[in-house]
Structure formats: structure tokens, C-alpha cells
KEKE-3310 file (N, C-alpha, C; in steps of 0.2 Angstrom, whole numbers, plus 5000, padded with zeros to 4 digits):
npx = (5004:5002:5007:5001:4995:4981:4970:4950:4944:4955:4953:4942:4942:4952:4942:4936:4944:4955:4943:4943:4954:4964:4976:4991:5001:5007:5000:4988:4988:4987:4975:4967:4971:4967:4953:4950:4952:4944:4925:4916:4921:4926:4911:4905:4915:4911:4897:4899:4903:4894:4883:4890:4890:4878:4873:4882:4877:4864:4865:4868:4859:4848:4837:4819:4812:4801:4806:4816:4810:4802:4812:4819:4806:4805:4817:4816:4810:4815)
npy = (4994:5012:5023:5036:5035:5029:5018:5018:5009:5002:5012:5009:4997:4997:5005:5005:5002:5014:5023:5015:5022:5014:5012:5017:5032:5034:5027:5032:5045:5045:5041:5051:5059:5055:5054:5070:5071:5062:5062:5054:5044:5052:5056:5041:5039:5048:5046:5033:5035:5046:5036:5028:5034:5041:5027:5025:5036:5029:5019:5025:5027:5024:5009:5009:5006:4997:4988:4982:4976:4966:4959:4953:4945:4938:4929:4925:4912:4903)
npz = (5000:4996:5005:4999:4990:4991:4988:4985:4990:4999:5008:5011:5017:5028:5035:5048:5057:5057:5062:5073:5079:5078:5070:5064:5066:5053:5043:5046:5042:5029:5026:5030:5022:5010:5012:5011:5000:4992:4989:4990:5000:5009:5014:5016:5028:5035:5038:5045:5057:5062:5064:5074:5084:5088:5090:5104:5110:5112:5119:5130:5139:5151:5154:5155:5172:5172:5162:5167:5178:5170:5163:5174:5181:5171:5172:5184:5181:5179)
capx = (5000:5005:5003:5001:4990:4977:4964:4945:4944:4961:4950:4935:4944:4952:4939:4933:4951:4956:4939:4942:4961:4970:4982:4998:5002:5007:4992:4981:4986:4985:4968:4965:4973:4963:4946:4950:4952:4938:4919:4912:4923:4921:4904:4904:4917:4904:4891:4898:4906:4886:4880:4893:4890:4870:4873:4884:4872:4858:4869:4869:4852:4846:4832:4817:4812:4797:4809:4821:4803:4799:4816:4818:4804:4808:4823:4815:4804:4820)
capy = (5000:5016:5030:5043:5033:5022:5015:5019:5000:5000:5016:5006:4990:4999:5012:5004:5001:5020:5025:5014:5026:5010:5014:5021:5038:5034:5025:5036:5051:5043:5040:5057:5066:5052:5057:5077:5072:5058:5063:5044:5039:5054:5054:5036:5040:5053:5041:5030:5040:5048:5031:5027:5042:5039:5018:5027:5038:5025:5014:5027:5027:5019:5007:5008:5002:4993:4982:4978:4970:4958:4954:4947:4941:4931:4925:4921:4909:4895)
capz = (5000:4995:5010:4995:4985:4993:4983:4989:4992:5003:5013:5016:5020:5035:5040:5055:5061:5056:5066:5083:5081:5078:5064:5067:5062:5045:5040:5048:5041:5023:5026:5031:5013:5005:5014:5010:4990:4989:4992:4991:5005:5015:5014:5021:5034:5042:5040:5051:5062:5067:5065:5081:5088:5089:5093:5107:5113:5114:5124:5139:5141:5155:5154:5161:5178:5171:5157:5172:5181:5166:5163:5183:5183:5166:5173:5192:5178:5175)
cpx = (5004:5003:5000:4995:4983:4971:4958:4943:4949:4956:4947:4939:4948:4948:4938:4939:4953:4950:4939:4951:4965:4975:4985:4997:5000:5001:4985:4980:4987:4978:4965:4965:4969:4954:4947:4948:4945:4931:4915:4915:4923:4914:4902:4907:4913:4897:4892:4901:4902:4882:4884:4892:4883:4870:4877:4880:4866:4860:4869:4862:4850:4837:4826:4817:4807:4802:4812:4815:4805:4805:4817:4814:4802:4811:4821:4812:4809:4825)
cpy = (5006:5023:5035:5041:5028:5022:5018:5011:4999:5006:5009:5002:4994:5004:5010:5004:5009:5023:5023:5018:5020:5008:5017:5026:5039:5032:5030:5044:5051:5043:5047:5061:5060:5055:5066:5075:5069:5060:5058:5043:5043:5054:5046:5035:5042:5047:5038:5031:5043:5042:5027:5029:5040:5032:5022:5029:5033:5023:5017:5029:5021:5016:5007:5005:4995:4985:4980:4972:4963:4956:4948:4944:4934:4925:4923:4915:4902:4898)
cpz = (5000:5000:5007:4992:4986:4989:4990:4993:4998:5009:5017:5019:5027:5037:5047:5060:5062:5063:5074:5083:5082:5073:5067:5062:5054:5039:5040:5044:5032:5022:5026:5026:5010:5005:5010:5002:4988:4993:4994:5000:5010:5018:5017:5028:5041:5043:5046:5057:5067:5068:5074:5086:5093:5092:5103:5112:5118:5120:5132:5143:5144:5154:5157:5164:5177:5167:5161:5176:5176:5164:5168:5183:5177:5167:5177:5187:5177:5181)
residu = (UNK:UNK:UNK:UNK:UNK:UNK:UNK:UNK:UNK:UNK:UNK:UNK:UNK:UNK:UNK:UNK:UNK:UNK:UNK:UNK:UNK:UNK:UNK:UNK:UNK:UNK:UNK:UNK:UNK:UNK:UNK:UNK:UNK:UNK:UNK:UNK:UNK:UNK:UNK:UNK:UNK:UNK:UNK:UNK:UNK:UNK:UNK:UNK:UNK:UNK:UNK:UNK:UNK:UNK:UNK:UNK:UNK:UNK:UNK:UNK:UNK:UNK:UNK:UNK:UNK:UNK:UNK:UNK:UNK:UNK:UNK:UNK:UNK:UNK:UNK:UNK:UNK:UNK)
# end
């Protein structure tokens, strides 16, 4: 792979690795001057970057207290 050059295909196949920040420097900031140039791969970057974002959010929302009930007492059931 060429740090200067990376195909849209070579993006995608690392985004998810790029987005949890586990590329090193050199990689990472290939991906970054590819994102500036390509609209396609930007544009899926942000996708999944708010779609993280929002899964993230959801995540911290406490459940009500009624679904914590019928869990218990599902599981008191076995």
C-alpha cells in the first residue's frame, strides 16, 4: 500500500480500524489526505462515524424500571 496513494477500496477496508484510532500515524494520516480528496469515502466516513456516535448515545440510556421488572421476573421463571 502506498501511503500517498490508497485506493477507495484500501479506505474502506480499513475504516473501521482508522475510526476505533488503531492505525499508526502513517496510516492514519493517509487515510485522512485520501478522505480530503475523495467525496464517496468521505461521505461514508461521516456516515459511520454519526451512526457510532447515535449507537453510542443510545447505549447510555438507562432502561426503564418497568423492562428491568419483566426481565427478573423472566429469569425468576428458570
Amino acid at each position: 500500500m502506498s501511503e500517498d496513494k490508497l485506493s477507495c477500496e484500501e479506505v474502506i477496508e480499513q475504516l473501521f480500524t482508522y475510526l476505533d484510532g488503531e492505525l499508526d500515524h502513517v496510516h492514519s494520516a493517509a487515510i485522512d489526505r485520501h478522505l480530503e480528496r475523495c467525496r464517496d469515502c468521505f461521505s461514508r466516513a461521516e456516515f459511520e462515524k454519526r451512526l457510532r456516535e447515535r449507537i453510542r448515545a443510545s447505549a447510555r440510556a438507562k432502561a426503564p424500571d418497568s423492562l428491568h421488572r419483566r426481565i427478573k421476573g423472566l429469569l425468576d421463571q428458570y
